[in-house]
N, CA, C and O atoms as a GROMACS GRO file, in nm:
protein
  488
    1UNK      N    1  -5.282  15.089   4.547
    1UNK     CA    2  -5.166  15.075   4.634
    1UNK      C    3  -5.052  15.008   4.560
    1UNK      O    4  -4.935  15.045   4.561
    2UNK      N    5  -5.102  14.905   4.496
    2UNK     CA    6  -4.972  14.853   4.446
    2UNK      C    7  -4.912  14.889   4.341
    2UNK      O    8  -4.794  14.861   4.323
    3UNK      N    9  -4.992  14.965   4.243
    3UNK     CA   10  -5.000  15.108   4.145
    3UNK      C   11  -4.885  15.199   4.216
    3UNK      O   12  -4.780  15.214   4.153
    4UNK      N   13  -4.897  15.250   4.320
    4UNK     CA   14  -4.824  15.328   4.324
    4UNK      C   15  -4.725  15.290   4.444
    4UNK      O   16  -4.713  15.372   4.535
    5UNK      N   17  -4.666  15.190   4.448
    5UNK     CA   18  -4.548  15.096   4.475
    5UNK      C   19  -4.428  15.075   4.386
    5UNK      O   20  -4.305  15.072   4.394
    6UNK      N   21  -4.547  15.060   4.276
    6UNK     CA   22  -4.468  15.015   4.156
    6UNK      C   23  -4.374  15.088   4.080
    6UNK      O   24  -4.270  15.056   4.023
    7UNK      N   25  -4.471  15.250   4.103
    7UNK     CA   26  -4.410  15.389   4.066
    7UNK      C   27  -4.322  15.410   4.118
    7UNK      O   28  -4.217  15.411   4.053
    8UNK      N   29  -4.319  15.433   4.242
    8UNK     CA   30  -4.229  15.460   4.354
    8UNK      C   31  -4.063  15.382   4.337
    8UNK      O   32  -3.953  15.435   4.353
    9UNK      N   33  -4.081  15.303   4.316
    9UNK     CA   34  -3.988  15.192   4.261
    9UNK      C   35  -3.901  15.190   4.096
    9UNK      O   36  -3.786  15.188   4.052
   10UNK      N   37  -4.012  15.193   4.058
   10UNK     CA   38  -3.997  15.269   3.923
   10UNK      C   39  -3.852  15.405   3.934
   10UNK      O   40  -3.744  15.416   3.875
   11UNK      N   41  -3.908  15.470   4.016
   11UNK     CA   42  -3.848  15.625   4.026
   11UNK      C   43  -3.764  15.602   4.050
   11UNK      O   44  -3.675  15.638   3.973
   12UNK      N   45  -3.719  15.514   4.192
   12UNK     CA   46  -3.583  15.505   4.280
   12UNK      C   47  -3.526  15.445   4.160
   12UNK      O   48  -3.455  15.526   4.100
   13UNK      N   49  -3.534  15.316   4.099
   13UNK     CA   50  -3.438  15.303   3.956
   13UNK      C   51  -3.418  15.397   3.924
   13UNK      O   52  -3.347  15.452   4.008
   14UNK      N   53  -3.442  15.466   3.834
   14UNK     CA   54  -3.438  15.565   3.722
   14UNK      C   55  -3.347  15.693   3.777
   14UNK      O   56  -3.290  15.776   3.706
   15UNK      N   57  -3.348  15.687   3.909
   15UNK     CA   58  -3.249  15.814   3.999
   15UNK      C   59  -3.110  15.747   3.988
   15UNK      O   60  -3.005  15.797   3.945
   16UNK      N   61  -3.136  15.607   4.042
   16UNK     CA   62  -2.979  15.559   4.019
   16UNK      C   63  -2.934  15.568   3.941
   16UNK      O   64  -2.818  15.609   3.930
   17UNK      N   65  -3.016  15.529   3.846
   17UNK     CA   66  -2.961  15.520   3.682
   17UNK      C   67  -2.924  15.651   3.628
   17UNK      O   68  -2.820  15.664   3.562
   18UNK      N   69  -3.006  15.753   3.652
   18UNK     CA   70  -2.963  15.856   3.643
   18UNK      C   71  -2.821  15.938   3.700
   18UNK      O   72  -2.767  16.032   3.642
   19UNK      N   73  -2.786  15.888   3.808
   19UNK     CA   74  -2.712  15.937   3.878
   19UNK      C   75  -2.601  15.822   3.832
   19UNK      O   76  -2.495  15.873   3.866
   20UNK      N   77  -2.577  15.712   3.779
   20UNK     CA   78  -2.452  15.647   3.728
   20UNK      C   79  -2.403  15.683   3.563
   20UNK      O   80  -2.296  15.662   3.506
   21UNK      N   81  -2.518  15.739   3.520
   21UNK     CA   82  -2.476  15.805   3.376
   21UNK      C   83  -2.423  15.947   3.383
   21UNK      O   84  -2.346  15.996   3.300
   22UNK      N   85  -2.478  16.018   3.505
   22UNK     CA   86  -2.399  16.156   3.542
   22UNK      C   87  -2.258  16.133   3.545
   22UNK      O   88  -2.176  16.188   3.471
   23UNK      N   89  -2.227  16.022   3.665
   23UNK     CA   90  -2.085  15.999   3.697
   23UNK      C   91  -1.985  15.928   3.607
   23UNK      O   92  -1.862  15.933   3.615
   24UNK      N   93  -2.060  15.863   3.522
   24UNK     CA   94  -1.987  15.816   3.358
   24UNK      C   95  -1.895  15.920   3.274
   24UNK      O   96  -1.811  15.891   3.189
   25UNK      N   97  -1.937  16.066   3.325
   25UNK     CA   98  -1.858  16.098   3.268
   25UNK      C   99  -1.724  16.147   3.279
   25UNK      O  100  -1.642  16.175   3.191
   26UNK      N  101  -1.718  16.151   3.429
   26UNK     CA  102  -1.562  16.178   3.492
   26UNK      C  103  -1.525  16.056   3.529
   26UNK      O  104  -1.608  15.985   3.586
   27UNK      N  105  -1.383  16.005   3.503
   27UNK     CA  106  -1.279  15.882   3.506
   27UNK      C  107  -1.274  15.863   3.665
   27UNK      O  108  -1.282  15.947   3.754
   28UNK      N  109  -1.255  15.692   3.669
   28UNK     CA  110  -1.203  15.721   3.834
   28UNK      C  111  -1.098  15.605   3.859
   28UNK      O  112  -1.092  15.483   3.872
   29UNK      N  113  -0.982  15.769   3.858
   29UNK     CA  114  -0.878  15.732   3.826
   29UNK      C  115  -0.836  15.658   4.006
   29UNK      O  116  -0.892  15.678   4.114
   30UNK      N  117  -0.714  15.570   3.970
   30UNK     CA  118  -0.657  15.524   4.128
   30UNK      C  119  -0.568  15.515   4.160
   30UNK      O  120  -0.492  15.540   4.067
   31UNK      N  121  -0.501  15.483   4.273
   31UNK     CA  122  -0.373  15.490   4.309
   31UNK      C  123  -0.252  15.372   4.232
   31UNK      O  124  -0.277  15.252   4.215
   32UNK      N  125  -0.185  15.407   4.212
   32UNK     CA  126  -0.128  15.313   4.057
   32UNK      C  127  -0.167  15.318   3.923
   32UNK      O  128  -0.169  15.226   3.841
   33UNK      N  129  -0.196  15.425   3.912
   33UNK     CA  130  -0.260  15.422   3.778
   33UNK      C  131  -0.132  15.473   3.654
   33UNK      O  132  -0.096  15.588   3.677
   34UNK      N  133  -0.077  15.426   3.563
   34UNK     CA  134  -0.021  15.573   3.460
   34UNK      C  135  -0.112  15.633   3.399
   34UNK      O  136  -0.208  15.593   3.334
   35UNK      N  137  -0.078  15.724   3.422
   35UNK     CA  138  -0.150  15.844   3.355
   35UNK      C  139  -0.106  15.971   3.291
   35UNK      O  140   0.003  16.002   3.339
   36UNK      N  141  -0.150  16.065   3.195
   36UNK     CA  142  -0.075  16.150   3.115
   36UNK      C  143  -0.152  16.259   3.169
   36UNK      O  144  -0.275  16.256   3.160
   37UNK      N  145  -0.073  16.391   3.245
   37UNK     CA  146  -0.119  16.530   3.313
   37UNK      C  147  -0.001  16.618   3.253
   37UNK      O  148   0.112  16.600   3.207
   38UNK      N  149  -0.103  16.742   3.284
   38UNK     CA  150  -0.037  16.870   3.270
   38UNK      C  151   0.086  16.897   3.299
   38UNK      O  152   0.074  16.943   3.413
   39UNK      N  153   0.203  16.900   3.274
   39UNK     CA  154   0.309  16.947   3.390
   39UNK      C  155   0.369  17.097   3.423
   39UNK      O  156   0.469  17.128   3.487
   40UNK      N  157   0.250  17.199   3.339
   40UNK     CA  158   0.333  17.334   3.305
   40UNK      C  159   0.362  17.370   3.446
   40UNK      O  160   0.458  17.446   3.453
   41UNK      N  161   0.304  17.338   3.572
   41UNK     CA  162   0.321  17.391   3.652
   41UNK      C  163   0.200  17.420   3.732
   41UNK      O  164   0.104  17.401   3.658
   42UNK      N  165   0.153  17.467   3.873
   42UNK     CA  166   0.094  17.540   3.930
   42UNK      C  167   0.019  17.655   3.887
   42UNK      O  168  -0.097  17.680   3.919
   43UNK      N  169   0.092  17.722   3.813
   43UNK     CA  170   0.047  17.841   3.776
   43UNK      C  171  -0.045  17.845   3.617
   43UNK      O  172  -0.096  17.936   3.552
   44UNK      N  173  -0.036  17.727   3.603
   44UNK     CA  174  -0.133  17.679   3.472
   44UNK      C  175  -0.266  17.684   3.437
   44UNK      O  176  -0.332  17.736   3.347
   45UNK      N  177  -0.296  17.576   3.588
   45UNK     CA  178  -0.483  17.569   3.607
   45UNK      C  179  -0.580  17.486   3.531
   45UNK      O  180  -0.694  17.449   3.556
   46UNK      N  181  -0.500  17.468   3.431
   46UNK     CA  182  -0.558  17.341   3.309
   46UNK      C  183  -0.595  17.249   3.382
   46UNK      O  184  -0.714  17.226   3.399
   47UNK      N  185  -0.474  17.160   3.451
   47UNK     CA  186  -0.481  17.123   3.526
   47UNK      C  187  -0.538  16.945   3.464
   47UNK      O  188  -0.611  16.868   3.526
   48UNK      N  189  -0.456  16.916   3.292
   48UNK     CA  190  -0.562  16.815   3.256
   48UNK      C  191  -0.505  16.712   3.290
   48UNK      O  192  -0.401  16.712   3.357
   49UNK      N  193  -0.567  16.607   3.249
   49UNK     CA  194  -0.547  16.442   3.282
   49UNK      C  195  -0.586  16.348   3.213
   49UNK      O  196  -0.708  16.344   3.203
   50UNK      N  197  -0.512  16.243   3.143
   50UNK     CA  198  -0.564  16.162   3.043
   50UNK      C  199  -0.535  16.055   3.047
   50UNK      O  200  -0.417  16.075   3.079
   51UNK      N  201  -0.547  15.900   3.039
   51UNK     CA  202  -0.533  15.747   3.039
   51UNK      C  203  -0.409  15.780   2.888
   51UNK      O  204  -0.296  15.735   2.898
   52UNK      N  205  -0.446  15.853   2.770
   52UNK     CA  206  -0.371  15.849   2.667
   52UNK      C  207  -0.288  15.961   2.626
   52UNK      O  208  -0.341  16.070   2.645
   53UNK      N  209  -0.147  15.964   2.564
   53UNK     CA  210  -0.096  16.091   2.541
   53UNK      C  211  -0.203  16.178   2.441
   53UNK      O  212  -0.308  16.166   2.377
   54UNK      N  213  -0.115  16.255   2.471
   54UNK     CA  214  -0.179  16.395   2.409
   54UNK      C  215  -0.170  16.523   2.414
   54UNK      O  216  -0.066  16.547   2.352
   55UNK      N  217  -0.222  16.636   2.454
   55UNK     CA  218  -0.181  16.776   2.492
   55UNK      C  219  -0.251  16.789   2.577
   55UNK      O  220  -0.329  16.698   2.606
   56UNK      N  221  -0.247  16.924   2.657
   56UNK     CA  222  -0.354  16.949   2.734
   56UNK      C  223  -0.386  17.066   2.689
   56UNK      O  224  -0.322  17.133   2.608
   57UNK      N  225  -0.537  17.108   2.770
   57UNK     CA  226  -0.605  17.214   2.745
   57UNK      C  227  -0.542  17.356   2.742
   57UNK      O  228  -0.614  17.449   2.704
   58UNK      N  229  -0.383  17.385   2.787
   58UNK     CA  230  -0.309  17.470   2.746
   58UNK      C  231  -0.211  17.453   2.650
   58UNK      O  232  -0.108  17.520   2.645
   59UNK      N  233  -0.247  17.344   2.554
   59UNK     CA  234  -0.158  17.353   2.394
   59UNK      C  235  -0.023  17.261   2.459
   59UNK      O  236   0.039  17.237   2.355
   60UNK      N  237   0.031  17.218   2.534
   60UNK     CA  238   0.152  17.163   2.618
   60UNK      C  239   0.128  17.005   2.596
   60UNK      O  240   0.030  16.941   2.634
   61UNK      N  241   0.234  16.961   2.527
   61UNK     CA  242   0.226  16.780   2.588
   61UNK      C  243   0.214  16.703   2.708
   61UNK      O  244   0.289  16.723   2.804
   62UNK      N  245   0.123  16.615   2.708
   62UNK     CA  246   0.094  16.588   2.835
   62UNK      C  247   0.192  16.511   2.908
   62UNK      O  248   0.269  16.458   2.828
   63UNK      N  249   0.225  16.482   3.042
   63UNK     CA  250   0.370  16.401   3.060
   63UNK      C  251   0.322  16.288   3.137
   63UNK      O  252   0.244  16.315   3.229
   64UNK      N  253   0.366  16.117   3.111
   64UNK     CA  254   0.334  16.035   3.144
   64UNK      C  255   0.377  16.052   3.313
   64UNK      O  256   0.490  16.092   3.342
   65UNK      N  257   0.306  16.029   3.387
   65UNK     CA  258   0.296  16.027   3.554
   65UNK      C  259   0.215  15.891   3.614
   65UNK      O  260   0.162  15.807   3.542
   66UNK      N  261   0.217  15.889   3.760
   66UNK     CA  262   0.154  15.789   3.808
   66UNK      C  263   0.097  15.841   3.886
   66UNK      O  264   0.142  15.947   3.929
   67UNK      N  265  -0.071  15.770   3.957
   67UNK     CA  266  -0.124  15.807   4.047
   67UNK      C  267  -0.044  15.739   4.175
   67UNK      O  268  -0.012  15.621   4.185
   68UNK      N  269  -0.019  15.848   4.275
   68UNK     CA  270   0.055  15.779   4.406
   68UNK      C  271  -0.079  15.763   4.486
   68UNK      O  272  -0.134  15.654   4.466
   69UNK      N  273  -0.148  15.856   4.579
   69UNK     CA  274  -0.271  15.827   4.617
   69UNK      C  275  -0.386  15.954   4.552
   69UNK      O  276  -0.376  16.030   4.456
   70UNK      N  277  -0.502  15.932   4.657
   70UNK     CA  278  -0.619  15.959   4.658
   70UNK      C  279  -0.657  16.032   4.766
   70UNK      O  280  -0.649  15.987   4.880
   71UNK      N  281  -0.700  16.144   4.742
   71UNK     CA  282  -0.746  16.159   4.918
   71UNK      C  283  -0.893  16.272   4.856
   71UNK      O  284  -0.881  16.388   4.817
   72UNK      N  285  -0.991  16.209   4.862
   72UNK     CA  286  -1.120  16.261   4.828
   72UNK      C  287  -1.127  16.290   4.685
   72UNK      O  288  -1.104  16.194   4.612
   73UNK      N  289  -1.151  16.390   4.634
   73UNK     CA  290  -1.155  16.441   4.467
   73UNK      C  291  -1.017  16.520   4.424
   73UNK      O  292  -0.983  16.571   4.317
   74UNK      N  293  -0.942  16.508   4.574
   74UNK     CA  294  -0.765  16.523   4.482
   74UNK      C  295  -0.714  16.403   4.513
   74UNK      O  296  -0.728  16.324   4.606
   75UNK      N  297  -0.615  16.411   4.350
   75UNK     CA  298  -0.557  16.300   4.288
   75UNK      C  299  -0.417  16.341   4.293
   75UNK      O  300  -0.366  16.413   4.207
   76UNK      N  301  -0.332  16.276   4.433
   76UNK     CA  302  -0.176  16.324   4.401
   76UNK      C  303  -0.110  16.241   4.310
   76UNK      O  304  -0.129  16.120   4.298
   77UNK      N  305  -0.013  16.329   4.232
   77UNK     CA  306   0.060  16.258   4.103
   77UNK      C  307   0.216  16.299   4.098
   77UNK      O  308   0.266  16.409   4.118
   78UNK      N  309   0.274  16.182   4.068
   78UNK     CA  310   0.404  16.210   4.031
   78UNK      C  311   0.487  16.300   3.923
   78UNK      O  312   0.549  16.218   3.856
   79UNK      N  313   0.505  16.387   3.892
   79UNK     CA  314   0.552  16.488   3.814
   79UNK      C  315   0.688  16.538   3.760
   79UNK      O  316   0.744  16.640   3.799
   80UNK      N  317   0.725  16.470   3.683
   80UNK     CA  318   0.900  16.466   3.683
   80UNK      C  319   0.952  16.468   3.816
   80UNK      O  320   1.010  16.572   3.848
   81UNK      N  321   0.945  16.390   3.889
   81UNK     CA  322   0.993  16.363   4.031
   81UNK      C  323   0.915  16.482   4.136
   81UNK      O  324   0.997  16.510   4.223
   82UNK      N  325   0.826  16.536   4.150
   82UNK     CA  326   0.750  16.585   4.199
   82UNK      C  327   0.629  16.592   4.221
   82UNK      O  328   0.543  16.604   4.133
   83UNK      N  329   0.605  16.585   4.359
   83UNK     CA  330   0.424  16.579   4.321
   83UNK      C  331   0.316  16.692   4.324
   83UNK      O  332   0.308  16.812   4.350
   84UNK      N  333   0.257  16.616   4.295
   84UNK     CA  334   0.166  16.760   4.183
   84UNK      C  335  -0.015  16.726   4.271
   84UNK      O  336  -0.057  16.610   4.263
   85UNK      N  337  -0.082  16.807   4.327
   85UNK     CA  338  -0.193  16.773   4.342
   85UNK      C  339  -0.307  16.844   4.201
   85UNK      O  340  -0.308  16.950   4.138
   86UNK      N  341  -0.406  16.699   4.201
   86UNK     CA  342  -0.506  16.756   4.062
   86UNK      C  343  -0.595  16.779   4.106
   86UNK      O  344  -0.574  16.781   4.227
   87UNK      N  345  -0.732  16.810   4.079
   87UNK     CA  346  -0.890  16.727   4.105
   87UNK      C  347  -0.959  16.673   4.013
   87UNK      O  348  -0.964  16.712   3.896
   88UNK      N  349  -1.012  16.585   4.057
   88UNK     CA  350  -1.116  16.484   3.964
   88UNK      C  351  -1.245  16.565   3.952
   88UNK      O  352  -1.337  16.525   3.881
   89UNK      N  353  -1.254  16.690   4.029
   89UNK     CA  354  -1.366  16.811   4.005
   89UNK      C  355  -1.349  16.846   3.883
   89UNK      O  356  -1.309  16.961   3.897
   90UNK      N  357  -1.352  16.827   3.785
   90UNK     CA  358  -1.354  16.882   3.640
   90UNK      C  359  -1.474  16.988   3.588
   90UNK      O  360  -1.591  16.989   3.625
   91UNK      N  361  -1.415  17.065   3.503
   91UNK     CA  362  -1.517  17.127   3.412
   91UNK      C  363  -1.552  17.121   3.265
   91UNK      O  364  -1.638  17.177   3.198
   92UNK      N  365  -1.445  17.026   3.233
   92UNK     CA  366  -1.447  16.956   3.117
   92UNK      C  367  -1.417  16.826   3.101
   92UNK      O  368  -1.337  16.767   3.173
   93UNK      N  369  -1.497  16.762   2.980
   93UNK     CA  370  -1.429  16.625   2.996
   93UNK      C  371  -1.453  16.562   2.855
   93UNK      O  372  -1.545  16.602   2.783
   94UNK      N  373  -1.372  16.467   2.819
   94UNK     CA  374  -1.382  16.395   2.664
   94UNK      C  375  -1.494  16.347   2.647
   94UNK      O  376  -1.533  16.271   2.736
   95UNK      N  377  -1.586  16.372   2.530
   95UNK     CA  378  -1.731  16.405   2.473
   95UNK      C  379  -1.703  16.307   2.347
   95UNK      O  380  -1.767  16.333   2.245
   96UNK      N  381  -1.602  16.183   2.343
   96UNK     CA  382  -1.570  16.083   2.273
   96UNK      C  383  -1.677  15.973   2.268
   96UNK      O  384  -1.659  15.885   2.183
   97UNK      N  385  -1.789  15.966   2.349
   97UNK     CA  386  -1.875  15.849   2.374
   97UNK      C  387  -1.802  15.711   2.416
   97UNK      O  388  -1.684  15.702   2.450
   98UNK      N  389  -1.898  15.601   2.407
   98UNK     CA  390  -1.882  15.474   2.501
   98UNK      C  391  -1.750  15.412   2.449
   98UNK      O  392  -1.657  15.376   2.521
   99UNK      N  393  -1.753  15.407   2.352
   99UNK     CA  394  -1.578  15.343   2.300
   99UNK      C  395  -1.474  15.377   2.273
   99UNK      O  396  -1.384  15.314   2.215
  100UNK      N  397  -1.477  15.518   2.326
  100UNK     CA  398  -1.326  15.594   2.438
  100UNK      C  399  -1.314  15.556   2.556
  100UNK      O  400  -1.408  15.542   2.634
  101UNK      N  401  -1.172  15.532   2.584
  101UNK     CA  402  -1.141  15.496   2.699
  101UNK      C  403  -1.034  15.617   2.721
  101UNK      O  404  -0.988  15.601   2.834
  102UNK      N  405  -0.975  15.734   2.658
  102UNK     CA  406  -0.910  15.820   2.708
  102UNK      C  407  -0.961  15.904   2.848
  102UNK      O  408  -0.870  15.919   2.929
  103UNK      N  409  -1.045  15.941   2.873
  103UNK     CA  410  -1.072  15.977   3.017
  103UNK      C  411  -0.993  16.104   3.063
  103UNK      O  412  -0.939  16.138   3.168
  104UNK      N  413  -1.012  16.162   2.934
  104UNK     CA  414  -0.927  16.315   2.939
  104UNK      C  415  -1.020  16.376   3.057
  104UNK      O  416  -1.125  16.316   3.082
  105UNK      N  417  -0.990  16.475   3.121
  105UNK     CA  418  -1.052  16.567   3.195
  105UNK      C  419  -0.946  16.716   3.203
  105UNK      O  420  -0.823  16.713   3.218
  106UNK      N  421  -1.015  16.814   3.192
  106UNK     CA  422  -0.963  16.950   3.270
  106UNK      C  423  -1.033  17.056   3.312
  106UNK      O  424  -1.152  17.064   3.282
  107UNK      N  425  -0.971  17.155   3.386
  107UNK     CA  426  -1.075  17.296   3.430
  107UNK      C  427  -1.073  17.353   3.324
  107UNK      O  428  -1.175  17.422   3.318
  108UNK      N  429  -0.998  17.366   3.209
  108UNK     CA  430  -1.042  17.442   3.088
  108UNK      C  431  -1.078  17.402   2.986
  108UNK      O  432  -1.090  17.279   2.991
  109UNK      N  433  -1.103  17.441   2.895
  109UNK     CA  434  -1.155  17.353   2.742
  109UNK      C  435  -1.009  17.370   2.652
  109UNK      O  436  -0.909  17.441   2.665
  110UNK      N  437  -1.055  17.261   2.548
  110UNK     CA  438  -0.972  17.239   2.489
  110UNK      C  439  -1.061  17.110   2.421
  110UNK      O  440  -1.182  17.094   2.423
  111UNK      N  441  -0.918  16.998   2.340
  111UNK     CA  442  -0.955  16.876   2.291
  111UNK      C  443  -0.869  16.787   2.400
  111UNK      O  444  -0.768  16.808   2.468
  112UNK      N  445  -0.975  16.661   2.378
  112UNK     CA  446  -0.934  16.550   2.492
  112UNK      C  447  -0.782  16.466   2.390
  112UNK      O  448  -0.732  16.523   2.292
  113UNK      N  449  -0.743  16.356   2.432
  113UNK     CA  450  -0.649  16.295   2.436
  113UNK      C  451  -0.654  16.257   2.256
  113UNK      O  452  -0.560  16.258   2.177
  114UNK      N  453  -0.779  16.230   2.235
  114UNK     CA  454  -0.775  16.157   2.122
  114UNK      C  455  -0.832  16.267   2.016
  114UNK      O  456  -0.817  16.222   1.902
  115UNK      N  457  -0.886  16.380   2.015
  115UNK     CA  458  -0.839  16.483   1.929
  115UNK      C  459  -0.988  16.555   1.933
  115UNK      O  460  -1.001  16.652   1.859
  116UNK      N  461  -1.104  16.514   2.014
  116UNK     CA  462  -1.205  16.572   1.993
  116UNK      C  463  -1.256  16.684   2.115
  116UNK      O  464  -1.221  16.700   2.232
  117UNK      N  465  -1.369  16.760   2.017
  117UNK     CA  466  -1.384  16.863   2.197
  117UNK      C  467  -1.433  16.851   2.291
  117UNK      O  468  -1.555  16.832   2.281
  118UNK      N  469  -1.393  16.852   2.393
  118UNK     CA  470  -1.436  16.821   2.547
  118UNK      C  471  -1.560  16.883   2.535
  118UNK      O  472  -1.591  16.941   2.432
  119UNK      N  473  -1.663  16.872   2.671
  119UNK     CA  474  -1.753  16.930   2.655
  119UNK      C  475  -1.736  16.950   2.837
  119UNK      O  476  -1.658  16.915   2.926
  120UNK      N  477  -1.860  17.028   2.822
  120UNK     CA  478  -1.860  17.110   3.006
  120UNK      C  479  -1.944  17.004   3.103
  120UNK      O  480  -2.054  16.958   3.072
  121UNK      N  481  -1.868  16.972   3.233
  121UNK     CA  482  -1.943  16.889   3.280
  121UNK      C  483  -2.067  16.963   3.345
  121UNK      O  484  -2.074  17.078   3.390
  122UNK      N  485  -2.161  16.864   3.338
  122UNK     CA  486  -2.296  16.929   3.433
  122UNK      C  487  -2.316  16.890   3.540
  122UNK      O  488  -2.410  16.936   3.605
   0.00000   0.00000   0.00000
């Protein structure tokens, strides 16, 4: 019995843990934040987002913006005086490891903020 208490316990760790290294890899970005996004437009889809300049996943410089709010996994942002809705739903994201703090994300591939290749989220 207490054998398999122990397991049981065991497991529920190891899910959390599991499940906070999943979410490690998308940023969570907040309301006030600066931040560097896409600005080609709507019709883009890149759709990236980064803590640091850089380009985004459609070859374009990224343009310094602010997070205004939050409302679930879209992130509204300021956009040369316009706002722009993103999502924090990504399909890519900076594959820089623990001592990046760029926090690139986009729906397409490309390289993150600091020059390396994103990889696909799972």
């Amino acid at each position: 019995m207490k054998k398999s208490l122990m397991a049981l316990v065991a497991a529920i760790i190891m899910a959390f843990a599991v499940a906070a290294i999943a979410e490690k890899g998308l940023p969570g970005y907040k309301a006030g934040d600066e931040i560097y996004v896409c600005a080609c437009g709507k019709a883009c889809g890149c759709n990236t987002m980064s803590r640091k300049t850089g380009k985004c996943g459609c070859g374009m410089a990224l343009t310094k913006s602010v997070v205004t709010s939050i409302d679930g996994d879209k992130i509204h942002v300021m956009v040369n005086g316009e706002e722009r809705v993103f999502s924090d739903s990504a399909k890519y994201a900076c594959a820089c490891g623990a001592g990046c703090n760029c926090d690139t994300i986009s729906q397409k591939p490309g390289n993150c903020a600091c020059g390396k290749a994103m990889k696909a989220v799972e």
